[in-house]
C-alpha positions in Angstrom: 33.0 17.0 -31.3 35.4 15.6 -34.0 35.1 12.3 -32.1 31.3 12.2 -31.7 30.7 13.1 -35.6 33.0 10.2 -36.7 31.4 7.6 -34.3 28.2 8.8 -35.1 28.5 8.9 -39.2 30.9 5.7 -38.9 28.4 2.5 -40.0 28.7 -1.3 -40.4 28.8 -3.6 -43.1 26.9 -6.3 -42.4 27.6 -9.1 -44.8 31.4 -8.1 -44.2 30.8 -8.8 -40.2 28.3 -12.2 -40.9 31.2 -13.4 -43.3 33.7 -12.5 -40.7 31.3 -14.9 -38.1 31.3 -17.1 -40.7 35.1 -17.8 -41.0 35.8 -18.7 -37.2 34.6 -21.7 -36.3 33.5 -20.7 -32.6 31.6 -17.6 -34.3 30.1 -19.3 -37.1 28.3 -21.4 -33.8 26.4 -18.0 -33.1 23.3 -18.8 -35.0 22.4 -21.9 -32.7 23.4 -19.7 -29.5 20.7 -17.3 -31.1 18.4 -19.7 -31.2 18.6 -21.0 -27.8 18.4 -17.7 -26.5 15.3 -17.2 -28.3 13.5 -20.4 -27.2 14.8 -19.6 -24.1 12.7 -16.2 -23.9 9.8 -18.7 -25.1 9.9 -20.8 -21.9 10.2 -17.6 -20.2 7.0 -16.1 -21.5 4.9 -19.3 -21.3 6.0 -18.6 -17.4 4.8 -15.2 -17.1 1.3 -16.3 -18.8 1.1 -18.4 -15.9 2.0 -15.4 -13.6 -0.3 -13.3 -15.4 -3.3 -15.6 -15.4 -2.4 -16.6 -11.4 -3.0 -12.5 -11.1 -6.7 -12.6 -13.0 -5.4 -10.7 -16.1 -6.8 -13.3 -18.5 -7.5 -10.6 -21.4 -4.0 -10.0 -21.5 -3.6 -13.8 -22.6 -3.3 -13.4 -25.9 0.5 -11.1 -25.6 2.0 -14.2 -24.0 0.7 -16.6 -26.9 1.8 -14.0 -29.7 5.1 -13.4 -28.2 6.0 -17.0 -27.8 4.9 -18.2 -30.9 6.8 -15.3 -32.6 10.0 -16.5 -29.9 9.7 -20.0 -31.2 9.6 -18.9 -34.6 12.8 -16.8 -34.6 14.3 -19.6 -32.7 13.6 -22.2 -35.3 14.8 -19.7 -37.9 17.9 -19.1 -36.9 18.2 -23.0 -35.6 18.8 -23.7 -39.5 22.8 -22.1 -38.5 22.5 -19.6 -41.3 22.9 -15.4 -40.6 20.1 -13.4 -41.7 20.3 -10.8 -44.2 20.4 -7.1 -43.4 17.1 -6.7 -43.6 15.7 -9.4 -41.7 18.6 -8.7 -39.0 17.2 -5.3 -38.6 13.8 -6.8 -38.6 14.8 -9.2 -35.8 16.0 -6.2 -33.6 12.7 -4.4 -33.7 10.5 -7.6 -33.0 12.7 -8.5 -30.5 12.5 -5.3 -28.6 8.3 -5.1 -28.9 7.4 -8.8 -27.7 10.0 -8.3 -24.8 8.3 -5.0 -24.4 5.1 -6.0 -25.0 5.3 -9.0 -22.7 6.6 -6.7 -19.3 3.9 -4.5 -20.2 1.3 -7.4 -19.8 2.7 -8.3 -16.3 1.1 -6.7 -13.4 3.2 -4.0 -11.8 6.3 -4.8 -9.5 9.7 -4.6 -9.3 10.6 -8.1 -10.5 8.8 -6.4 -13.7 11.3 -3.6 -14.1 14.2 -5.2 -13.4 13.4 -7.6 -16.7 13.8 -4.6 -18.8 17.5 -5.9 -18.5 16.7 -8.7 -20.7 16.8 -5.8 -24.0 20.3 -5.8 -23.2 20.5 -9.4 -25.0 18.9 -7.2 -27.8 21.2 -4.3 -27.6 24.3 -6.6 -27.7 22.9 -8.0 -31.1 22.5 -4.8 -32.4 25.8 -3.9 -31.3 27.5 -7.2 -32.7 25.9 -6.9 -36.3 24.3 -3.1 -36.5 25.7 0.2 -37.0 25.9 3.0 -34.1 21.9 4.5 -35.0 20.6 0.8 -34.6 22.1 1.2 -31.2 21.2 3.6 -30.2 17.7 3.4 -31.3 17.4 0.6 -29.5 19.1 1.8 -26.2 16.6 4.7 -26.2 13.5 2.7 -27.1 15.3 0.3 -23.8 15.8 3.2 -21.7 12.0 4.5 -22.5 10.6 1.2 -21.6 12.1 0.6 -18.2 10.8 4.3 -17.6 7.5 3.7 -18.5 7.7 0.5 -15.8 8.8 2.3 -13.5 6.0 5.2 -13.6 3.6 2.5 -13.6 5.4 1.1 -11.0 4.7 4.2 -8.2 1.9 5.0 -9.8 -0.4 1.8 -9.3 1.4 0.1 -6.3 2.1 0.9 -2.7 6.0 0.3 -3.4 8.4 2.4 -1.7 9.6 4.9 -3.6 13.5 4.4 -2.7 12.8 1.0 -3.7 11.3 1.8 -7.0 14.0 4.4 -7.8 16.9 1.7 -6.7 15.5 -1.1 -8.8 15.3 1.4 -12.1 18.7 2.6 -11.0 19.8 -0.9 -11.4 18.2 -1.9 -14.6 19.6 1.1 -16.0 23.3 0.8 -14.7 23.0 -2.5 -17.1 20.8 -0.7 -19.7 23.1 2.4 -20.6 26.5 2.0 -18.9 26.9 -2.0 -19.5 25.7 -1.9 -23.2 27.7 1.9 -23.8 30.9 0.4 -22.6 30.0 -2.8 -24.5 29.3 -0.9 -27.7 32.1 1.0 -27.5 34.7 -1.9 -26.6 33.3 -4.0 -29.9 33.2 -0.9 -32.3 37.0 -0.5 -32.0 37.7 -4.6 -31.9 35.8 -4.7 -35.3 37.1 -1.5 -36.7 40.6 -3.1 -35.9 39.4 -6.6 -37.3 38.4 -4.9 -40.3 41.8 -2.8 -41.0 43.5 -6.4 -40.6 41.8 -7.9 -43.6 43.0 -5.1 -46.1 46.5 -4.2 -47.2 47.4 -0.4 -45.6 49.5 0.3 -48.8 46.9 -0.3 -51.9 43.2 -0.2 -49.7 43.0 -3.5 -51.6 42.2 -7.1 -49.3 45.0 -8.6 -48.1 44.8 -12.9 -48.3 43.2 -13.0 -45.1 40.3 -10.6 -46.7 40.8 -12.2 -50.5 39.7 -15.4 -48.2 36.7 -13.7 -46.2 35.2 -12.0 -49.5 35.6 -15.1 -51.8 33.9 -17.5 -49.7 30.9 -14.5 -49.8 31.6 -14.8 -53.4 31.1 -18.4 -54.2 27.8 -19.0 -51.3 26.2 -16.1 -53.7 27.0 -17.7 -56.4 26.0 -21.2 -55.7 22.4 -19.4 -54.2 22.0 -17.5 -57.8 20.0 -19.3 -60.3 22.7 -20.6 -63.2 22.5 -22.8 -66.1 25.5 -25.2 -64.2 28.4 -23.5 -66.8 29.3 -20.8 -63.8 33.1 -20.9 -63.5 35.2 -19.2 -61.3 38.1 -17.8 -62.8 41.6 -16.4 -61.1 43.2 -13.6 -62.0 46.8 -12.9 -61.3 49.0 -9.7 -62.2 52.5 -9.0 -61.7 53.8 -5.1 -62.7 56.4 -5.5 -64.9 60.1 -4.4 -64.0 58.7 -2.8 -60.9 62.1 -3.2 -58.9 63.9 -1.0 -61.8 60.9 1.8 -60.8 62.2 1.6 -57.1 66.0 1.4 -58.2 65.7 4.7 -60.5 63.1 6.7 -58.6 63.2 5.4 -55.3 60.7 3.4 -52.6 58.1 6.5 -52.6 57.6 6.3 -56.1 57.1 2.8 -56.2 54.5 3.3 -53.4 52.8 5.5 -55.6 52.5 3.0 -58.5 51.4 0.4 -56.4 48.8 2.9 -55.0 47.7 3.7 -58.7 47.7 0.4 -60.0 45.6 -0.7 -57.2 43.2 1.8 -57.8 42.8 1.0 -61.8 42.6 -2.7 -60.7 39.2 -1.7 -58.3 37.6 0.3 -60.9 37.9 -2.7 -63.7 37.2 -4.9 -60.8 34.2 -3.4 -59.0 32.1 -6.0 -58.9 35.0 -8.9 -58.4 36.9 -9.7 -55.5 40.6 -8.1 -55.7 43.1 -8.3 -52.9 47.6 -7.4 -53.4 49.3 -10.6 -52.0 52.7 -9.9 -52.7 54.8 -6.9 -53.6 54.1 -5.9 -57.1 51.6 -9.1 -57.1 47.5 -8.5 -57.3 45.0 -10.9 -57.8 41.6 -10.9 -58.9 38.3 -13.3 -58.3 35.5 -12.9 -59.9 32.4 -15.5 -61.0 30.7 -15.8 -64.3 30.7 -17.8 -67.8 34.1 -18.9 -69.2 35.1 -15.8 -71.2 34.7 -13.5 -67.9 38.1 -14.4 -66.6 39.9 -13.8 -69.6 37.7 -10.1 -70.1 38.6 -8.7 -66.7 42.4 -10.0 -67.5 42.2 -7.9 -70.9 40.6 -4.7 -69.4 43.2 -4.8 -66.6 45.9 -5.0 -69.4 44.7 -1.8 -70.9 44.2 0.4 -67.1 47.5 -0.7 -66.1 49.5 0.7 -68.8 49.1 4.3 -69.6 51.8 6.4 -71.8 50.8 9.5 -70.5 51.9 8.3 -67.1 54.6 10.0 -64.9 56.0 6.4 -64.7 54.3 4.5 -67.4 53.9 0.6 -65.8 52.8 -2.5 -67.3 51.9 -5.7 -66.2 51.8 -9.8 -66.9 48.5 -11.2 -66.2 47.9 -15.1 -66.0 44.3 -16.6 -65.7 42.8 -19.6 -64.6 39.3 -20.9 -64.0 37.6 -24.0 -62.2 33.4 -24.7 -62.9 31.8 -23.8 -59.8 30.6 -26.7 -59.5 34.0 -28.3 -58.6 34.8 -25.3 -55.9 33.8 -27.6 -53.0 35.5 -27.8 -49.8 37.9 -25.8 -48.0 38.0 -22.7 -49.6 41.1 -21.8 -49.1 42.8 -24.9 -50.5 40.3 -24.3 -53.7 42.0 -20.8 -53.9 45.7 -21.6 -53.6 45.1 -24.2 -56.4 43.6 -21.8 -58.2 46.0 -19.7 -57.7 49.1 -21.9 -58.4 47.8 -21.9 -62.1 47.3 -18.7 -62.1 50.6 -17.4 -61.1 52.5 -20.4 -63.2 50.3 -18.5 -66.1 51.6 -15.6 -65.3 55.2 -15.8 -65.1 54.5 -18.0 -68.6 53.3 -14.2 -70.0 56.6 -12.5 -68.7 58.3 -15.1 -70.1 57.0 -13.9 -73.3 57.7 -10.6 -72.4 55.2 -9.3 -70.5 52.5 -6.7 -71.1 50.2 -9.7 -72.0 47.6 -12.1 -70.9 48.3 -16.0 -70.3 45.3 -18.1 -70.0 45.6 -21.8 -68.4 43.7 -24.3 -70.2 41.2 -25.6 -67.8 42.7 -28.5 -66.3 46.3 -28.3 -67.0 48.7 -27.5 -63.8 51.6 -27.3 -65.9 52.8 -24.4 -67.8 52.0 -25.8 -71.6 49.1 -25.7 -73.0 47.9 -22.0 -72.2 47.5 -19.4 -74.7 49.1 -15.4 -75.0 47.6 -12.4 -75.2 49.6 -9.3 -75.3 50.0 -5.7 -76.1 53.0 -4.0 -77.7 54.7 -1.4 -76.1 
């Protein structure tokens, strides 16, 4: 029971998993196979009008031209390479599973009928990919229900044999329940393991594969959000002072529980940033705004780091540097180790001057004159 309650409370974030398709270059191809898929099912509905028409259903006509107008729609939508947002993911679940619904249900009766219920598994495995456990299994019940329904009308309206009938729902639901089921569970433990591998185990904070991931999210939301053009993303790095003496005198456990605290005083200040440990005793922080919100967020971490009252009271050296968004073009990555280089030559600037104080880099300098100290006395 322990098993089913975690599985069934555990849910997805979504812009974590469309980043994640974002940063492989095979994944970040899934839009277009999306869209193919969805012209596909077009084609496939402009066929069955014919079928239905060849059959004297004529009133039924109009399905077919909704559904494949709406097929062509979502194909040219997500034929612009872009993920959706959550909601209009969730929304492309639900109209996905009524026109493919809708379409069967316009067919005449046969078993060529029921075995397409089989096509909601291309459905299912979205929902799977990109959707939490209750979109699943919504759907696989809402699939389920409609290859039931087909089949009733199935026995009920035709002269088909009954074993027949029975074997062809049998099939459709071997690839319904047990194919998607095995499918769901196979991904949920692949992602839930992708996502432990993008955080450090130590601190809960990203590690630089998830500092990577989350600031490329950053910088696309910030590039889409309306700004007056003096947007600047600013680095900050932070390096606990003396930490190795805290391991020498109390030993490895309580220097796992500083690094634990400090992490967590570093997400609070840093809620709404990007913050990730990449070394050691070394954190950074990435976060997006005018000029002075670098320097801010380096100040308030100052003060949470250090706090007398503390078991083993910590402080830290803290070295800042910002780029205009407007020059964070190109590879991510190599815009973030840059970034990062002046950060960290900032930093080791402020223990220099003892530490326990802030070192901001002059925008533009790569060297380690021209920044500016500002510190706290102990």
């Amino acid at each position: 029971m322990r098993v089913l309650r975690e599985w069934w409370s555990s849910d997805i974030d979504y812009a974590w998993v469309a980043n994640y398709h974002r940063t492989h270059a095979y994944l970040r191809s899934a839009p277009y196979f999306i869209s193919a898929a969805c012209f596909l099912l077009a084609v496939k509905t402009v066929a069955d009008l014919v079928t239905a028409r060849d059959a004297g259903l004529g009133a039924s006509g109009w399905v077919f031209a909704v559904a494949t107008v709406v097929s062509i729609a979502l194909g040219l939508m997500w034929g612009r390479g872009h993920f959706l947002s959550r909601t209009w993911s969730l929304r492309f679940v639900i109209i996905g599973d009524v026109i493919i619904a809708a379409v069967l249900f316009a067919l005449p009766p046969s078993q060529i009928v029921v075995i397409s219920a089989a096509l909601l598994v291309t459905v299912g495995n979205y929902a799977n990919a990109f959707h939490g456990v209750r979109v699943f299994v919504c759907h696989e019940a809402w699939a389920i229900g409609v290859a039931g329904l087909l089949f009733l009308r199935l026995v009920t309206t035709t002269s088909v044999e009954v074993s027949a009938a029975v074997s062809t729902l049998v099939t459709v639901l071997v690839v319904l329940f047990a194919a998607s089921s095995l499918n769901h569970l196979f991904f949920t433990a692949l992602r839930d393991d992708a996502a432990r591998a993008f955080y450090d185990q130590l601190t809960g904070l990203r590690n630089r594969r998830g500092l990577l991931v989350d600031v490329e999210s950053m910088l696309r939301s910030a590039r889409l959000a309306p700004a007056d053009g003096a947007t600047v993303v600013s680095a900050v790095c932070l390096d606990l002072d003396a930490f190795k003496s805290v391991n020498d005198r109390f030993g490895h456990t309580i220097g796992d529980d500083v690094l634990r605290s400090a992490a967590a005083r570093i997400g609070r200040v840093s809620f709404d940033a990007v913050s990730a440990r990449i070394g050691g005793e070394e954190f950074l922080v990435v976060v997006a705004g005018d000029e002075s919100r670098g320097p801010a967020v380096a100040r308030a971490l100052l003060h949470a780091i250090h706090r007398d009252d503390d078991a083993t009271p910590i402080s830290a050296s803290i070295g800042v540097a910002s780029l205009p968004l407007s020059q964070a073009r190109g590879d991510t990555a190599v815009m973030l180790n840059s970034l990062l280089d002046r950060a960290d030559a900032a930093m080791y600037q402020a223990k220099r001057q003892g530490g326990n104080r802030v070192s901001v880099a002059d925008p533009g300098t790569d060297g380690v004159g021209g920044r500016r100290q500002e510190g706290l006395s102990l």
